[in-house]
C-alpha positions as CSV (number, residue, x, y, z in Angstrom):
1,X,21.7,16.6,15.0
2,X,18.6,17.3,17.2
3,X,15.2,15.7,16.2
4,X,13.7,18.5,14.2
5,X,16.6,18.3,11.9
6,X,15.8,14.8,11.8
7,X,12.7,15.0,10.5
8,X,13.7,17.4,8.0
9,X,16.3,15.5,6.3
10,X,14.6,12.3,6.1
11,X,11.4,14.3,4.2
12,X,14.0,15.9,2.3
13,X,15.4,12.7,0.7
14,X,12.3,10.8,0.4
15,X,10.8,14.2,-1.3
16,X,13.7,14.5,-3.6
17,X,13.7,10.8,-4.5
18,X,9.8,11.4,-5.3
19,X,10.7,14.5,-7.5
20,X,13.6,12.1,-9.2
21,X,11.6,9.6,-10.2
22,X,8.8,11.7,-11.4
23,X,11.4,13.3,-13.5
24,X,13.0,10.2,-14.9
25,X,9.7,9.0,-15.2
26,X,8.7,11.7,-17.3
27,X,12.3,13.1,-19.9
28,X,14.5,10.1,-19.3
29,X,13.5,6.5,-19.0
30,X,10.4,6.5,-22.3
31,X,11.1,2.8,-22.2
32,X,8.9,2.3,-19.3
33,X,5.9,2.9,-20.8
34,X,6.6,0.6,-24.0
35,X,7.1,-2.2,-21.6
36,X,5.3,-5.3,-20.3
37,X,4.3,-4.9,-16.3
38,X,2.0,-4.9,-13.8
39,X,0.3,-1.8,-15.6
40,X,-0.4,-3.7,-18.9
41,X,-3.3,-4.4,-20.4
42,X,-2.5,-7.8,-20.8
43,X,-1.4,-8.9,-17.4
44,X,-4.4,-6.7,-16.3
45,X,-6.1,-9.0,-18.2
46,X,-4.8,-12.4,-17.1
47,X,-4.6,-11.4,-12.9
48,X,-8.3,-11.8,-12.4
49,X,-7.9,-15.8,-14.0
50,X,-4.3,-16.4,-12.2
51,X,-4.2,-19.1,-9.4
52,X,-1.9,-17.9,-6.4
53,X,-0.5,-20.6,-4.3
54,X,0.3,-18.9,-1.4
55,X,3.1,-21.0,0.0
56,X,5.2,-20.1,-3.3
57,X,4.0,-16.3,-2.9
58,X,5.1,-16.3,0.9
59,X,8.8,-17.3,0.4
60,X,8.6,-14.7,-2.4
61,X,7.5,-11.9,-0.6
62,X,9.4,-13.1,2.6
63,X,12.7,-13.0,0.0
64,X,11.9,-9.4,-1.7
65,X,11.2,-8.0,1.7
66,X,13.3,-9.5,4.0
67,X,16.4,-9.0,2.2
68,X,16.7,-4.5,1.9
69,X,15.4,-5.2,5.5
70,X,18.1,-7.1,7.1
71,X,20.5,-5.1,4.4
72,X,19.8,-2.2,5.8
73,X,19.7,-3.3,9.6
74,X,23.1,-4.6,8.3
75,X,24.7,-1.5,7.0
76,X,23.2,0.5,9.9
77,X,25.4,-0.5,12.5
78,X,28.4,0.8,10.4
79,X,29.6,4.2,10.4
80,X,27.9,4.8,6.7
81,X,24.7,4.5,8.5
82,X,22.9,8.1,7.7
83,X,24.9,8.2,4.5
84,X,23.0,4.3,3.7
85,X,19.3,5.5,5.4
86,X,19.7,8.6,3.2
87,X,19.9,6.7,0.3
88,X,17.4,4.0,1.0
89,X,14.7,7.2,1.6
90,X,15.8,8.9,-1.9
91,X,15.9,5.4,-3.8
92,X,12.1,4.4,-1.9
93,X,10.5,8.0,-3.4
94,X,12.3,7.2,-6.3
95,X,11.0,4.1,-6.9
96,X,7.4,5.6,-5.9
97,X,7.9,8.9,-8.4
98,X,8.6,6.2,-11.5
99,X,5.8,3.9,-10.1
100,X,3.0,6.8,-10.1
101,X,4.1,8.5,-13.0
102,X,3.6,5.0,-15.2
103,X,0.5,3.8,-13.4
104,X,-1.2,7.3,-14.7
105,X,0.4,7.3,-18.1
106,X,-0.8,4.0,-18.5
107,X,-4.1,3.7,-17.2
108,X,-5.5,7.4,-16.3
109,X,-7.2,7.9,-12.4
110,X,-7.9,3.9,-12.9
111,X,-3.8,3.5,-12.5
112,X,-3.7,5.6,-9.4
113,X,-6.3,3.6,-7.8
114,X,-4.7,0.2,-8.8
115,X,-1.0,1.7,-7.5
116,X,-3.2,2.7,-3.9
117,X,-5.0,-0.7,-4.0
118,X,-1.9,-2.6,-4.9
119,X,0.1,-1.2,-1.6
120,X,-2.6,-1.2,0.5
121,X,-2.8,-2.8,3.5
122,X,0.5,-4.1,3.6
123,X,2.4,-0.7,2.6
124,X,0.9,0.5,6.2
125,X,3.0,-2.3,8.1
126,X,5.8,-1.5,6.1
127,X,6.2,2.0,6.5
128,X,6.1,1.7,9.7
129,X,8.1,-1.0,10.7
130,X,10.7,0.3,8.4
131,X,10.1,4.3,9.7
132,X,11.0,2.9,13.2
133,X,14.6,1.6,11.5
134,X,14.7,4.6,10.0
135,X,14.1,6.9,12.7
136,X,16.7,4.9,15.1
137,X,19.7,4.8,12.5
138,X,18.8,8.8,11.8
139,X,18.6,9.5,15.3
140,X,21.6,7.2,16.9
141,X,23.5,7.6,19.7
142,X,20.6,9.7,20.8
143,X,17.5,7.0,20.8
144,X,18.5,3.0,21.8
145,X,17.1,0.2,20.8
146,X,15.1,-2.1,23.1
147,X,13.1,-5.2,22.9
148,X,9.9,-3.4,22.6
149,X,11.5,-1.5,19.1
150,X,12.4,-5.3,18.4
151,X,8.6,-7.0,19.2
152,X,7.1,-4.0,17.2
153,X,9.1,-4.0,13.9
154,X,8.8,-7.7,13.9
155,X,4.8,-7.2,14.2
156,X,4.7,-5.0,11.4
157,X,7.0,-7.3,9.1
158,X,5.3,-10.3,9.6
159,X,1.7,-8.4,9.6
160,X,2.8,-6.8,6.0
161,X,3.9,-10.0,4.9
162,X,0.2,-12.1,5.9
163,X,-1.5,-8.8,4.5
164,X,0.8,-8.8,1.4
165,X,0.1,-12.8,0.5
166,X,-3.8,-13.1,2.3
167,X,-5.5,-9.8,2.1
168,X,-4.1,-7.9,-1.1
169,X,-4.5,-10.1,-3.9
170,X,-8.1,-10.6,-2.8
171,X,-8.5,-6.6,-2.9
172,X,-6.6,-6.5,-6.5
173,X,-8.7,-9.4,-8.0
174,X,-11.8,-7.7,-7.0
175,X,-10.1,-4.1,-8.8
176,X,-9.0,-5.8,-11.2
177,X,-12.1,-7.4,-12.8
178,X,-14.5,-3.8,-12.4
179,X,-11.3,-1.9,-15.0
């Protein structure tokens, strides 16, 4: 598979994941919308007034992020590897269709910009820390991994993580209170 076939395939899944969700979203799953969650007026309410200690929210976040990270570094050095990046790309648009779809039904344009502001910064270091995965399992035997691959995915873990636990609950606190 050369690189331009690459690319295609890995849009493909995250695009169809996107357009799965949306759809789930929308004539399967109603019981999203009658459900307590980040998108409810009450939590909404409470997050302005809610104390984060940062040392329990960092081995959180280290735990939810960490894990489908080394999970998937895990199951990529098998032969399922495109078969296991495939699905990781269609179950991430997935997850982002059913995510945007209930952040508008619930709260309108304001939803949107809490889903953006809720991501944001740390969704940046993510994506591309885990694109570099991504593109290396896709792409394997043709690309190798090297200890510059290794220093960068690293960087962009740990700089999603201090954004994720520092930065973004500053930045939803400050949404947060003008909704």
């Amino acid at each position: 598979m050369n690189i331009r076939q690459s690319k295609t395939y890995i849009t493909m899944f995250c695009v169809v994941g996107f357009l799965g969700g949306i759809l789930y979203a929308n004539f399967i799953s109603n019981q999203i919308f009658n459900t307590s969650g980040i998108f409810s007026e009450y939590f909404l309410s409470q997050y302005p007034s809610i104390e984060i200690i940062s040392k329990e929210y960092i081995c959180y976040v280290l735990r939810i992020r960490l894990i489908p990270l080394i999970f998937l570094i895990l199951l990529g050095q098998t032969k399922i590897r495109k078969t296991m990046i495939s699905l990781f790309l269609f179950w991430i648009g997935f997850s982002g269709g059913i995510l945007i779809v209930t952040s508008i039904f619930r709260l309108g344009v304001k939803g949107v910009l809490l889903f953006v502001i809720g991501t944001m910064p740390q969704f940046l270091f993510y994506v591309l820390g885990y694109a570099m995965v991504v593109w290396y399992f896709y792409t394997y035997p043709m690309s190798k991994w090297n200890y510059s691959k290794t220093i960068f995915l690293f960087s962009m873990i740990s700089l999603g993580i201090i954004t994720e636990v520092y930065v973004n609950p500053i930045l939803m606190k400050m949404f947060v209170r003008t909704i």
